[in-house]
Residue frames as a rotation matrix with the C-alpha (Angstrom) as fourth column:
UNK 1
0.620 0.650 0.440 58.44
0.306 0.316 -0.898 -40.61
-0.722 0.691 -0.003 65.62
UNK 2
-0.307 -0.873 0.380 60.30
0.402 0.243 0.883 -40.94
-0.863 0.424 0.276 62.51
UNK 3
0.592 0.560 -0.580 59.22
-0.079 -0.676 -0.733 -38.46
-0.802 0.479 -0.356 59.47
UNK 4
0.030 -0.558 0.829 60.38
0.862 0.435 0.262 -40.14
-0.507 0.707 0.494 55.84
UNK 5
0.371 0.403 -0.837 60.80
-0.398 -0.745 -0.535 -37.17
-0.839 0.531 -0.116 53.57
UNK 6
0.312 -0.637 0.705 61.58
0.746 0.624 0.234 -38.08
-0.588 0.453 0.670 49.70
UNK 7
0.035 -0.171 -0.985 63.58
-0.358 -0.922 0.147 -35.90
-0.933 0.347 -0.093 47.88
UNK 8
0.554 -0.267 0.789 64.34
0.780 0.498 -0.379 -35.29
-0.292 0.825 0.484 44.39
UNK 9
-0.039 -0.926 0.375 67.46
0.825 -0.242 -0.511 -33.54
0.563 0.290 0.774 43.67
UNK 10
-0.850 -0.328 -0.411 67.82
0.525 -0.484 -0.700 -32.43
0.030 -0.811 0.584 47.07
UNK 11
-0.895 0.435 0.093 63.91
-0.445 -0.880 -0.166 -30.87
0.010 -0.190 0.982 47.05
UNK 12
-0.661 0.431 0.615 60.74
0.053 0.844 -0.534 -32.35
-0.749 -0.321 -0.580 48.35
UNK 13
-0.733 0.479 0.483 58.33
0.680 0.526 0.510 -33.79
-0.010 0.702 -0.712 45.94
UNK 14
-0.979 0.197 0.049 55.89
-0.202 -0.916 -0.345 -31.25
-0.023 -0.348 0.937 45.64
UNK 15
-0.484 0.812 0.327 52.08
0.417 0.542 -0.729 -32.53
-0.769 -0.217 -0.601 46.47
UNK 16
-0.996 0.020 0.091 49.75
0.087 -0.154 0.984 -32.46
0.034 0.988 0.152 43.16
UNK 17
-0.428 0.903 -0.035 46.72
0.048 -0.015 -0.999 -31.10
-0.902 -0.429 -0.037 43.09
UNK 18
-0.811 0.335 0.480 44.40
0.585 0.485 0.651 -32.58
-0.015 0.808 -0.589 40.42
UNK 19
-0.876 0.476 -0.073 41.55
-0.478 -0.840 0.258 -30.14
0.062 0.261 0.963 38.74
UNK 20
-0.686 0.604 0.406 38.64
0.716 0.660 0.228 -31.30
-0.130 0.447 -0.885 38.18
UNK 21
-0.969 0.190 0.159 36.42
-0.039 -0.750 0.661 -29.69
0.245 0.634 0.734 35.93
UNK 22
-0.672 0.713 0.200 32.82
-0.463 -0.194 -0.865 -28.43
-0.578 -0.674 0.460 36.55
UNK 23
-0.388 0.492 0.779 29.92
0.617 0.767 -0.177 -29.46
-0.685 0.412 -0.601 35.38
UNK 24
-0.014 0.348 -0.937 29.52
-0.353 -0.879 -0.321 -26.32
-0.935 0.327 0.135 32.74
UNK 25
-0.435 -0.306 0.847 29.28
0.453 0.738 0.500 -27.77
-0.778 0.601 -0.183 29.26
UNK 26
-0.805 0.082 -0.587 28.65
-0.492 -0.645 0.585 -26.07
-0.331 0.760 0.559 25.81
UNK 27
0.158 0.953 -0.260 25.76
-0.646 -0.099 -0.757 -26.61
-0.747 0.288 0.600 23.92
UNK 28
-0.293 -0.696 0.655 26.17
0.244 0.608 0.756 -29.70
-0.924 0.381 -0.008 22.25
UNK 29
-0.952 0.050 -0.301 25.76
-0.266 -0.620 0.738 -29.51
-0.150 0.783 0.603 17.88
UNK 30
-0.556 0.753 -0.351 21.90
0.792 0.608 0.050 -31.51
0.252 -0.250 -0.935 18.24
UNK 31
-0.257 0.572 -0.779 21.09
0.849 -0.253 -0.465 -29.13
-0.463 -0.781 -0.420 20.84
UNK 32
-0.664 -0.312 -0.680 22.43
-0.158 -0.830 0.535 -25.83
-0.731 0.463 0.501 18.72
UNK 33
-0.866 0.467 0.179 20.17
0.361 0.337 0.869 -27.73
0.345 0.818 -0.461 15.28
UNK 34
-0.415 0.716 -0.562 17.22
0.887 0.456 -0.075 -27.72
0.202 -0.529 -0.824 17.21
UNK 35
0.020 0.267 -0.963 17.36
0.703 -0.689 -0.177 -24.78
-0.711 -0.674 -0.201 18.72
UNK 36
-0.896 -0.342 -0.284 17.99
-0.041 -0.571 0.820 -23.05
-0.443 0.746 0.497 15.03
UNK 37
-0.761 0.605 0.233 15.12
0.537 0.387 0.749 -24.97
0.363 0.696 -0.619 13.64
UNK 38
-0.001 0.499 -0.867 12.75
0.912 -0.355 -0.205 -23.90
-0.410 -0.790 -0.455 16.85
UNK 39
-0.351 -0.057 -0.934 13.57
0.043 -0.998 0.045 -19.97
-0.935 -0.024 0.353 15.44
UNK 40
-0.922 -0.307 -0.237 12.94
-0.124 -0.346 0.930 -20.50
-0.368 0.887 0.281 12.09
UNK 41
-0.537 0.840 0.075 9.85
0.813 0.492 0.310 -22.32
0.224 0.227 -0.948 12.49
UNK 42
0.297 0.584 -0.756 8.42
0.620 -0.720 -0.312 -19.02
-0.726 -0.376 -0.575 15.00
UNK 43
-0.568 -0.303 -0.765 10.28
-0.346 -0.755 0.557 -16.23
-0.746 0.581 0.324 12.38
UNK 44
-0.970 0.242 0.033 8.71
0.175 0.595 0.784 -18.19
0.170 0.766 -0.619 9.71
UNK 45
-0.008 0.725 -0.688 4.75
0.978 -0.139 -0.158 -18.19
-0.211 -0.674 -0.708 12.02
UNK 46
-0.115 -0.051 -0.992 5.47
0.549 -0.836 -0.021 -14.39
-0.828 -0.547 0.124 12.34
UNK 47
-0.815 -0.218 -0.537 6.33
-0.230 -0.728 0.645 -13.35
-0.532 0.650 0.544 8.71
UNK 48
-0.738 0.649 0.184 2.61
0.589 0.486 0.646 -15.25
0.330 0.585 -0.741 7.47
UNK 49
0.095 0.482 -0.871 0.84
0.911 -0.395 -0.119 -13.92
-0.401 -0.782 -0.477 10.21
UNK 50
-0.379 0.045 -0.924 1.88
0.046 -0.997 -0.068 -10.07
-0.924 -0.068 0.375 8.93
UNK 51
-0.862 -0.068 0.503 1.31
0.498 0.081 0.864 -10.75
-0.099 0.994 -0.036 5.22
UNK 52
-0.105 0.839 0.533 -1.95
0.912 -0.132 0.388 -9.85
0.396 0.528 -0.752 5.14
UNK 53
0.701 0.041 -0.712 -1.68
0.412 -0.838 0.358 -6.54
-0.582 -0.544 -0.604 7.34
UNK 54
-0.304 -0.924 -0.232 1.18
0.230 -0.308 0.923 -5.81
-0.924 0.227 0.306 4.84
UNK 55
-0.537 0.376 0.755 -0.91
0.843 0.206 0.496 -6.47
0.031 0.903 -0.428 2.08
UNK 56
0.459 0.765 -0.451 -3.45
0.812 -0.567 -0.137 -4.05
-0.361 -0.304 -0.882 3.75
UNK 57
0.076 -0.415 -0.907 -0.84
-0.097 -0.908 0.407 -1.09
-0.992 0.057 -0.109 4.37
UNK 58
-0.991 -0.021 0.135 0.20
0.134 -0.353 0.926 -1.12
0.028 0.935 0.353 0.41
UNK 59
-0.224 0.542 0.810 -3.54
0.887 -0.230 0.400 -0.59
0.403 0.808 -0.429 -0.45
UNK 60
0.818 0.360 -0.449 -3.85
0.538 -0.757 0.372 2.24
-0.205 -0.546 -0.813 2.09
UNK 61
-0.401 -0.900 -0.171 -0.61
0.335 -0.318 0.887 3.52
-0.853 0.298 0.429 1.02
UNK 62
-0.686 0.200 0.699 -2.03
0.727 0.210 0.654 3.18
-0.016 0.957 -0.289 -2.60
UNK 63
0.161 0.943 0.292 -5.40
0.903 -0.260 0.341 4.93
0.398 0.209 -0.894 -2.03
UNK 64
0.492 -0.075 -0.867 -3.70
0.391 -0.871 0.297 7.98
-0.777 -0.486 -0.400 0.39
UNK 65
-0.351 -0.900 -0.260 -1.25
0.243 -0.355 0.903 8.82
-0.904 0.254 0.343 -1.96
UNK 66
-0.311 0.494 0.812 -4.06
0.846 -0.245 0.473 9.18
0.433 0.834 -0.341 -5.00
UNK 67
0.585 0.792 -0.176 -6.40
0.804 -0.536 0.259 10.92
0.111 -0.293 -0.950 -3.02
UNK 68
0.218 -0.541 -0.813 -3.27
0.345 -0.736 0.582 13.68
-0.913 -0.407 0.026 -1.83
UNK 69
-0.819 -0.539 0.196 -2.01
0.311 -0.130 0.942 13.85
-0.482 0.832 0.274 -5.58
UNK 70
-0.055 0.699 0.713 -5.44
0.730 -0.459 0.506 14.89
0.681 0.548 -0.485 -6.96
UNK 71
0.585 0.293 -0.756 -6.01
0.808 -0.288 0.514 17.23
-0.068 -0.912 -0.405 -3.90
UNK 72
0.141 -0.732 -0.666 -2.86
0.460 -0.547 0.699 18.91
-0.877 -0.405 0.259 -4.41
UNK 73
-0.614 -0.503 0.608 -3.55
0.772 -0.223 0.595 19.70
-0.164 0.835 0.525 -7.75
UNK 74
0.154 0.828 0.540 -6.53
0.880 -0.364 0.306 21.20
0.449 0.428 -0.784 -7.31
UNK 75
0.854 0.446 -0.267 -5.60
0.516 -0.792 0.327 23.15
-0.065 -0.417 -0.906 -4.76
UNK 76
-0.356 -0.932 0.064 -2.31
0.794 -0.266 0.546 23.82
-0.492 0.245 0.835 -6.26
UNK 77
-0.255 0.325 0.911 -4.28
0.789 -0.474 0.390 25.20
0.559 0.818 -0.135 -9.47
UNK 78
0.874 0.407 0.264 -6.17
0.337 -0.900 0.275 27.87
0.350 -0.152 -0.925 -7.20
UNK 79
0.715 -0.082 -0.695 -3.33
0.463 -0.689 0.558 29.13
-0.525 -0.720 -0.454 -5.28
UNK 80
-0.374 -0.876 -0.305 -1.05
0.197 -0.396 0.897 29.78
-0.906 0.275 0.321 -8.55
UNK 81
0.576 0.788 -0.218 -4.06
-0.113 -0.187 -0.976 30.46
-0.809 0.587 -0.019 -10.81
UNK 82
-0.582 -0.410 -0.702 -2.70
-0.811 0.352 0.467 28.11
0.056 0.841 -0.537 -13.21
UNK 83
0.775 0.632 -0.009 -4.46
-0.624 0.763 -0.168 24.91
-0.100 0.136 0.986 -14.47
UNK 84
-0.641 -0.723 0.258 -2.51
-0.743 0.669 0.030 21.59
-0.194 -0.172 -0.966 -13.51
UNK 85
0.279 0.576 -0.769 -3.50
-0.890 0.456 0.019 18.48
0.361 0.679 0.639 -15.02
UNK 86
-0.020 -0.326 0.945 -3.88
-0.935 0.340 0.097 15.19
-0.353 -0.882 -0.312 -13.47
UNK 87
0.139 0.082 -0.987 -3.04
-0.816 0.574 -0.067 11.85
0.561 0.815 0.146 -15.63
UNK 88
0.198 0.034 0.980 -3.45
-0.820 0.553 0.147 8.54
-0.536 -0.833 0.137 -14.68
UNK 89
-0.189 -0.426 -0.885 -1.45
-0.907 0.422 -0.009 5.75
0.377 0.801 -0.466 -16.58
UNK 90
0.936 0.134 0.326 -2.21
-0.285 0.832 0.476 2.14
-0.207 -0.538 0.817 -15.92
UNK 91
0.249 0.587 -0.770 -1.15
0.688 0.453 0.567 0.15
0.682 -0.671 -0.291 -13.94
UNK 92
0.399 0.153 -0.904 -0.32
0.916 -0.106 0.386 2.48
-0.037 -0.982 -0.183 -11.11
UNK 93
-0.120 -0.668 -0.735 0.83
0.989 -0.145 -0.029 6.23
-0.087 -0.730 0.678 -11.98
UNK 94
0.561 0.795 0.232 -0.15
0.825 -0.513 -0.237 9.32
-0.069 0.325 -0.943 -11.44
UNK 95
-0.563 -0.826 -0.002 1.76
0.820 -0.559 -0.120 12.48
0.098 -0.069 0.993 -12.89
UNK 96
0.698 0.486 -0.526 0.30
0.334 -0.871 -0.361 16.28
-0.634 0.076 -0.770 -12.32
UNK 97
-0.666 -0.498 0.555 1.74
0.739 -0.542 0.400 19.02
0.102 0.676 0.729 -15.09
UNK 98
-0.165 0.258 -0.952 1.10
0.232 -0.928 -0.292 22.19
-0.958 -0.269 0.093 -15.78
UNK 99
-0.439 0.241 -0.866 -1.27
-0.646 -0.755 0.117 23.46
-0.625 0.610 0.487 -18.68
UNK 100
0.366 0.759 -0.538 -1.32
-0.931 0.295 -0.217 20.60
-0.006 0.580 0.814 -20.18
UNK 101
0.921 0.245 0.304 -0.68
-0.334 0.897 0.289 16.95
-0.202 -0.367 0.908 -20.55
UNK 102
0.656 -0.750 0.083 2.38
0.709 0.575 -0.408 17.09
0.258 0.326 0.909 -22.48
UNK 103
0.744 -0.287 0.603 3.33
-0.476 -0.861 0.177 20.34
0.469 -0.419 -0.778 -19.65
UNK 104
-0.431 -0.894 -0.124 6.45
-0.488 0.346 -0.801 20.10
0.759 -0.285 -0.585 -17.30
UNK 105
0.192 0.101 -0.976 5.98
0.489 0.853 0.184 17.05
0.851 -0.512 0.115 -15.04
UNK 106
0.069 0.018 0.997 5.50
-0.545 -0.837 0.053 18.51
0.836 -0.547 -0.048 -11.65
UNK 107
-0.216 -0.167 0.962 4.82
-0.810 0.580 -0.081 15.82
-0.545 -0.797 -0.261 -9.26
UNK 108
-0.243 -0.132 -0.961 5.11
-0.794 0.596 0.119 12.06
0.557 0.792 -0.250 -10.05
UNK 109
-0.088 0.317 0.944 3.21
-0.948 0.266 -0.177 9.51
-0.307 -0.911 0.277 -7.73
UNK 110
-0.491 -0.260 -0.831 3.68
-0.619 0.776 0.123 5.56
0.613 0.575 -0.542 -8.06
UNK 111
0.736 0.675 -0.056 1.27
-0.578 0.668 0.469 2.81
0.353 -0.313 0.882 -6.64
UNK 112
-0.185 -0.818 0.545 3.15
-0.813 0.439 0.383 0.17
-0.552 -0.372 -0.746 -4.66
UNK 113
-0.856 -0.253 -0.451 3.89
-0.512 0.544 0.665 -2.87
0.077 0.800 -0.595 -7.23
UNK 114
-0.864 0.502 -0.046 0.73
0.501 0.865 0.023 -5.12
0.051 -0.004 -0.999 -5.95
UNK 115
-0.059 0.797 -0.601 -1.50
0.271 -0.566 -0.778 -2.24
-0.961 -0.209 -0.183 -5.95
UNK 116
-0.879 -0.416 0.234 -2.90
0.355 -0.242 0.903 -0.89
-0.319 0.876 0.360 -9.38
UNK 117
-0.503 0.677 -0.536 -5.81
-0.739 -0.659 -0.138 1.06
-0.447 0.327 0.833 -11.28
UNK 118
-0.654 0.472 -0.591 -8.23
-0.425 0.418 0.803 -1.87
0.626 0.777 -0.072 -11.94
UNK 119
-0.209 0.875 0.436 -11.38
-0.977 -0.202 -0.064 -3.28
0.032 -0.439 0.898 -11.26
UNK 120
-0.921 -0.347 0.174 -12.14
-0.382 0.891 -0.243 -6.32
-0.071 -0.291 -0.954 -9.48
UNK 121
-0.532 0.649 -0.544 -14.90
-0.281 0.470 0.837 -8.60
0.799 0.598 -0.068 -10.34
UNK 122
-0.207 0.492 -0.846 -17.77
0.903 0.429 0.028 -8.48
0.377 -0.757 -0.533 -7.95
UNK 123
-0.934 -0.254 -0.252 -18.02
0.296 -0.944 -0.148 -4.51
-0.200 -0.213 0.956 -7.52
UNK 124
0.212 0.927 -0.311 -21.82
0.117 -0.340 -0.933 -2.58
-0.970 0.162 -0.181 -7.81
UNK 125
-0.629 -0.287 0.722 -21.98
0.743 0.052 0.667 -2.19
-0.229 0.957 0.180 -11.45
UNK 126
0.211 0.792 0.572 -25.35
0.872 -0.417 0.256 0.08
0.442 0.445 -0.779 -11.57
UNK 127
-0.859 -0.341 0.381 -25.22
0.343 -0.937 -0.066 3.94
0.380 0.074 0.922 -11.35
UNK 128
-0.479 0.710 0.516 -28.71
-0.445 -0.703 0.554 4.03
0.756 0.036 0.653 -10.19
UNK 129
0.827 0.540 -0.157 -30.16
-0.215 0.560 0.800 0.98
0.520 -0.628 0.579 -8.40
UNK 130
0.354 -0.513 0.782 -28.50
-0.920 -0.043 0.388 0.33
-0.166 -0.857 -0.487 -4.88
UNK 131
0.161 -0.439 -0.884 -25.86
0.454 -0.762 0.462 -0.96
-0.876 -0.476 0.077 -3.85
UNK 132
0.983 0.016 -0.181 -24.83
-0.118 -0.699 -0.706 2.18
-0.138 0.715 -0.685 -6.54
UNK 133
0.131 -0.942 0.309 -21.21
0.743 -0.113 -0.660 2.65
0.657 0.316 0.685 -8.22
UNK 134
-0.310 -0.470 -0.826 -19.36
0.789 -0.612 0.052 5.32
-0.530 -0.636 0.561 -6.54
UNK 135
-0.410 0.225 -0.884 -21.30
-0.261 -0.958 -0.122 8.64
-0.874 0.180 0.452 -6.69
UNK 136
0.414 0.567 0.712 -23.16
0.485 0.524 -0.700 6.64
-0.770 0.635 -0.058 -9.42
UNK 137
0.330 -0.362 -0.872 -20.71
-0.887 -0.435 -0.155 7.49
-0.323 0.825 -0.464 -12.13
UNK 138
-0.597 -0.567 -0.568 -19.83
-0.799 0.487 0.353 5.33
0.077 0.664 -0.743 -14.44
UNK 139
0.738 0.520 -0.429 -21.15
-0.472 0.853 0.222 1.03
0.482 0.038 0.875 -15.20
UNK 140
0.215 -0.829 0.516 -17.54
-0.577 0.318 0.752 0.17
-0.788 -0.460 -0.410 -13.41
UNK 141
0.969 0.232 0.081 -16.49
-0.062 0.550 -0.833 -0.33
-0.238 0.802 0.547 -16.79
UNK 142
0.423 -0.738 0.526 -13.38
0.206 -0.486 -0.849 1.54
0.882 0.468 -0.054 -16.94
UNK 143
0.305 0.204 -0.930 -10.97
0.926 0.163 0.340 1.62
0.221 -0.965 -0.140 -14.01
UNK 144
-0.775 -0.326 -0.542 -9.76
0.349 -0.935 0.063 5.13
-0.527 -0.140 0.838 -14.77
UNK 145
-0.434 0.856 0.282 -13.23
0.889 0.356 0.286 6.22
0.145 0.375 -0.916 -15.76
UNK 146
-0.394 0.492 -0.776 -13.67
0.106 -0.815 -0.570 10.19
-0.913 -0.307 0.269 -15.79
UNK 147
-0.836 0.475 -0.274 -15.56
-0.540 -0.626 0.562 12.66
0.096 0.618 0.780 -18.31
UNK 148
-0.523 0.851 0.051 -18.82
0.704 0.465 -0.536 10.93
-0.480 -0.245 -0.842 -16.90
UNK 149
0.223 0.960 0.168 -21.66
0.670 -0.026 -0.742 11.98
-0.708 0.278 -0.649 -19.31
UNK 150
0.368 -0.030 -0.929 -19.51
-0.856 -0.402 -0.326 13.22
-0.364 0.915 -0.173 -22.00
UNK 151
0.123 -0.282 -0.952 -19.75
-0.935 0.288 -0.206 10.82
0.332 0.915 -0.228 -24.51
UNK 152
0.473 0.270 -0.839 -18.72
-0.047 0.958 0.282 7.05
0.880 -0.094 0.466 -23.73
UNK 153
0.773 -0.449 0.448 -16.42
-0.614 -0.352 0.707 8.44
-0.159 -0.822 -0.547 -20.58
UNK 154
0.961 -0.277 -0.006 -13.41
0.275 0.957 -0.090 6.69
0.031 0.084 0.996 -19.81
UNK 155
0.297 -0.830 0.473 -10.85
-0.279 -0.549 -0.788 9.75
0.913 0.102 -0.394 -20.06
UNK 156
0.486 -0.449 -0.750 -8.02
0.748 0.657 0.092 9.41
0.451 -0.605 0.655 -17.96
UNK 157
-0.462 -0.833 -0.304 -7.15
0.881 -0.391 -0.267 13.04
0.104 -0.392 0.914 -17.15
UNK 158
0.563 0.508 -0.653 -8.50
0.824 -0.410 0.392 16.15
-0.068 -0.758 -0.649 -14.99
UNK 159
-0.464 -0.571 0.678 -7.89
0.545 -0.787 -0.291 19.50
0.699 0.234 0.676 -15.98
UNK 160
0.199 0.576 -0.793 -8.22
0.969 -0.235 0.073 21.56
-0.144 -0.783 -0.605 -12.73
UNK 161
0.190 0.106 0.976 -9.04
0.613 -0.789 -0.034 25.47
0.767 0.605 -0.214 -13.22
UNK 162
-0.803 -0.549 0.231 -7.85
0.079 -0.483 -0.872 28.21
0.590 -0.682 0.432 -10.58
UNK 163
-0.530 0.576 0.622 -11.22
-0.763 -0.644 -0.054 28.57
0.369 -0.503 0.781 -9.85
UNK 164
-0.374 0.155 0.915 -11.39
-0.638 0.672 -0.375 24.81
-0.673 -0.724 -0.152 -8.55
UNK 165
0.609 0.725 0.321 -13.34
-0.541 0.676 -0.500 23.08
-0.580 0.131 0.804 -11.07
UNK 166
-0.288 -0.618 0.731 -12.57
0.101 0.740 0.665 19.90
-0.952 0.266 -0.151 -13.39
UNK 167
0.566 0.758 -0.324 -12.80
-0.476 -0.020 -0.879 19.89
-0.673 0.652 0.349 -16.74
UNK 168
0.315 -0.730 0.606 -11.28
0.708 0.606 0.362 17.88
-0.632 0.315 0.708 -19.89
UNK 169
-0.671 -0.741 -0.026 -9.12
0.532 -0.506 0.679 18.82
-0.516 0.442 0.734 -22.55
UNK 170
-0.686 0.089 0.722 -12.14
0.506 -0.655 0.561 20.47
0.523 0.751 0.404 -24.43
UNK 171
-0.781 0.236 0.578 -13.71
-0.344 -0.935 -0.083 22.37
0.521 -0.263 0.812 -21.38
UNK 172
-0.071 0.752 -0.655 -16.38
-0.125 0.645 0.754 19.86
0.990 0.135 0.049 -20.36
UNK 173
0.337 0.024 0.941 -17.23
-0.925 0.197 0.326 19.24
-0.177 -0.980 0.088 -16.84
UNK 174
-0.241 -0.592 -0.769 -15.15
-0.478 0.762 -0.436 16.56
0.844 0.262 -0.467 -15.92
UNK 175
0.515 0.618 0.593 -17.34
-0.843 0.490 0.221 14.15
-0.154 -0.614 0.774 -13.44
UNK 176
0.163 -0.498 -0.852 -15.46
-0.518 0.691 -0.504 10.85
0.840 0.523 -0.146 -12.78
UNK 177
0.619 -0.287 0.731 -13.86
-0.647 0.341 0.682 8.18
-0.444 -0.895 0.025 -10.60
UNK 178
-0.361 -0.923 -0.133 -10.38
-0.868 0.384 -0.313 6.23
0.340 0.002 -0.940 -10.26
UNK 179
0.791 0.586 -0.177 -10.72
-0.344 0.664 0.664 2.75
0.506 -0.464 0.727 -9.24
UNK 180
-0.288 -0.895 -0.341 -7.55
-0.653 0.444 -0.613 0.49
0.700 0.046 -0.712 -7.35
UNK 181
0.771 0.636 0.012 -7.45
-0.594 0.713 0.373 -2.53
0.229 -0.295 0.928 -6.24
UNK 182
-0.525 -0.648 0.552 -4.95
-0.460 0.762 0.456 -5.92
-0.716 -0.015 -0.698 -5.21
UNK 183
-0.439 0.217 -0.872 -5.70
-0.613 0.637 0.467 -8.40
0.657 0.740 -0.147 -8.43
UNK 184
-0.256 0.375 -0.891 -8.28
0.044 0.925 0.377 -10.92
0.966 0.058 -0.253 -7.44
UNK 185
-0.477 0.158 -0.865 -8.78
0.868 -0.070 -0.492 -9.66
-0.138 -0.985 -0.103 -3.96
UNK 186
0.063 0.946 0.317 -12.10
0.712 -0.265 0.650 -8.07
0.699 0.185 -0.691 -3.97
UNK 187
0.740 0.430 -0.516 -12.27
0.635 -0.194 0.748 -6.53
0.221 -0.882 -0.417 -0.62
UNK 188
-0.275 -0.797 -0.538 -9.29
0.662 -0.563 0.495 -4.41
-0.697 -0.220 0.683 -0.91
UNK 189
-0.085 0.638 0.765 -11.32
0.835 -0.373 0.404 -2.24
0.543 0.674 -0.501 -3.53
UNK 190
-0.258 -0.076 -0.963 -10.86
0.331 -0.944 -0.014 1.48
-0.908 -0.322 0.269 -3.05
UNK 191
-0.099 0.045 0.994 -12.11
0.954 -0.279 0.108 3.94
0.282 0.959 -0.015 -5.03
UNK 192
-0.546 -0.583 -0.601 -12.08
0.679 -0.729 0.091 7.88
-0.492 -0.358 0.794 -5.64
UNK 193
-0.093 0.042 0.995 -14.22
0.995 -0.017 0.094 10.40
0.021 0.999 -0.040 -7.45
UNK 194
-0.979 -0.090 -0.184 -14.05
0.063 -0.987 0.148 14.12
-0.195 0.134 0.972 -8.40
UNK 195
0.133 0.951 0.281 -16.85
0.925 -0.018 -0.378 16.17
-0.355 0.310 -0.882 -9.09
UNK 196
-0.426 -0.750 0.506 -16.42
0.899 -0.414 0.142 18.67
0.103 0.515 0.851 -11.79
UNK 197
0.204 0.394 0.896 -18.10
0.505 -0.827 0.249 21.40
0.839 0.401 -0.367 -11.14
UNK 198
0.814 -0.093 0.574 -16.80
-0.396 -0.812 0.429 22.21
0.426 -0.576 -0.698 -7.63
UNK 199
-0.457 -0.880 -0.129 -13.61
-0.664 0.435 -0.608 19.94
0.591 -0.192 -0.783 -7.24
UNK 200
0.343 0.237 0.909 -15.24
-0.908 0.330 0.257 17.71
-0.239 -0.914 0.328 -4.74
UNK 201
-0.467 -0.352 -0.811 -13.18
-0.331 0.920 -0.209 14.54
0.820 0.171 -0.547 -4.22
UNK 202
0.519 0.234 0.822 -14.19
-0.855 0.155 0.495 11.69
-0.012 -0.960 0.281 -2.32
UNK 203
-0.478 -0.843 0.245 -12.65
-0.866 0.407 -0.290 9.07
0.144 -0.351 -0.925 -1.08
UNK 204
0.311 0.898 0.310 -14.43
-0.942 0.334 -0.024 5.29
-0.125 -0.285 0.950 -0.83
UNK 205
-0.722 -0.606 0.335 -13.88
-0.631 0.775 0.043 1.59
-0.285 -0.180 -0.941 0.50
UNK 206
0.178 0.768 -0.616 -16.15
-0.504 0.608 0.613 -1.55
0.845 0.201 0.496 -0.79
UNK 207
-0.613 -0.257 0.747 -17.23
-0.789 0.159 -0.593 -3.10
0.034 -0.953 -0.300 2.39
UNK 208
-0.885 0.466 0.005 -19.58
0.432 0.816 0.385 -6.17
0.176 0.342 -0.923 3.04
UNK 209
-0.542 0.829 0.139 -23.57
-0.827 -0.555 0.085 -5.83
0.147 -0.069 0.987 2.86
UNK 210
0.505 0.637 0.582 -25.29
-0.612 0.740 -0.278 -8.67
-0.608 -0.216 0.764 4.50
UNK 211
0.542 -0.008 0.840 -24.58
0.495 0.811 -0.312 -11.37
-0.679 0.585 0.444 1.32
UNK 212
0.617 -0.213 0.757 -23.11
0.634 -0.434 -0.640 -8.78
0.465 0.875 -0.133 -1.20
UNK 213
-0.226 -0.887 -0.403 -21.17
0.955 -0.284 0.088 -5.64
-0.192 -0.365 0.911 -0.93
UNK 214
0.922 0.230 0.312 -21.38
0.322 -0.903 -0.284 -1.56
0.216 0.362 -0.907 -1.32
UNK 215
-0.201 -0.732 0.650 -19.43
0.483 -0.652 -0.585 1.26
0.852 0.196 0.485 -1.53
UNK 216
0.380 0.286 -0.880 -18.81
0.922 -0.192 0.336 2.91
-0.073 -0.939 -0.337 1.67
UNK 217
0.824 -0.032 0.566 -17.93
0.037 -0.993 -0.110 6.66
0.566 0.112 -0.817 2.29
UNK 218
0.070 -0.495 -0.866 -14.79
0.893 0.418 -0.166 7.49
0.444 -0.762 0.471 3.75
């Protein structure tokens, strides 16, 4: 048997092996669109879906952070038997000082931006007949609404005495409540009030009542 070999320049031909590619293949630019759109739509689903639980935390954010800032003055006042004063500025801030309103700024507390010291439309209005204002003070006229039963009320600041109680700038028991609220969004209604003769704060959420609403203890 005879065995051709061909050469080229004196060296055999060397046998070619041809690749061939798999079947792996990149994401074409369709597939990549699609798959962008597909995330943006769920990220998009996800950030509506918290809004209102965000919305929540600022007013709970809003309503702890009063309730601690009056708290801490009072009991600030007894343990440095000094008298620390608590002002509330609309729309959302509350400074403490010391002696008096125009005293050195001690602590400074801000409302988050959608949260603020007003009263929403649709709140108990009566101090006596049920459901009642908070601690029946006040007509929920005023949302910063102390010196209850001196005069037309409405003061906006809480002089606390070493020996716990409130009073205003001219010595008066200072009886009152704070309102806050989201604008236009009823149900997020919080409210606070002091009682001046023995510092007592509470703390209170408007909740539903069958067809209507009250003021709930917290």
């Amino acid at each position: 048997m005879t065995v051709n070999t061909t050469r080229t320049n004196g060296r055999s031909s060397p046998r070619k092996t041809c690749a061939h590619p798999g079947n792996e293949q990149g994401f074409s630019l369709l597939e990549m669109m699609v798959t962008i759109a597909l995330i943006l739509v769920v990220t998009g689903i996800s950030f509506m879906s918290l809004q209102p639980v965000l919305r929540q935390q600022h007013v709970t954010t809003a309503y702890n952070g009063t309730l601690t800032t009056i708290r801490r003055a009072r009991d600030q006042a007894a343990a440095d038997m000094r008298v620390y004063v608590v002002t509330f500025t609309a729309p959302g801030t509350i400074t403490i000082t010391q002696n008096s309103t125009t005293g050195p700024i001690l602590i400074t507390t801000v409302l988050p931006p959608d949260v603020s010291f007003n009263i929403v439309s649709g709140v108990p209005t009566s101090p006596t007949v049920a459901p009642t204002t908070p601690d029946g003070f006040g007509t929920a006229a005023n949302p910063i609404d102390f010196d209850q039963g001196v005069g037309a009320g409405g003061a906006i600041s809480l002089y606390f005495q070493p020996d716990g109680t409130a009073v205003d700038i001219n010595g008066n028991i200072n009886n009152g409540v704070v309102y806050l609220a989201r604008p236009t969004e009823l149900m997020s209604s919080r409210a606070i009030t002091v009682w001046g003769t023995t510092g007592r704060i509470r703390g209170w959420t408007l909740v539903k009542n069958g067809s209507g609403v009250m003021w709930r203890q917290q």
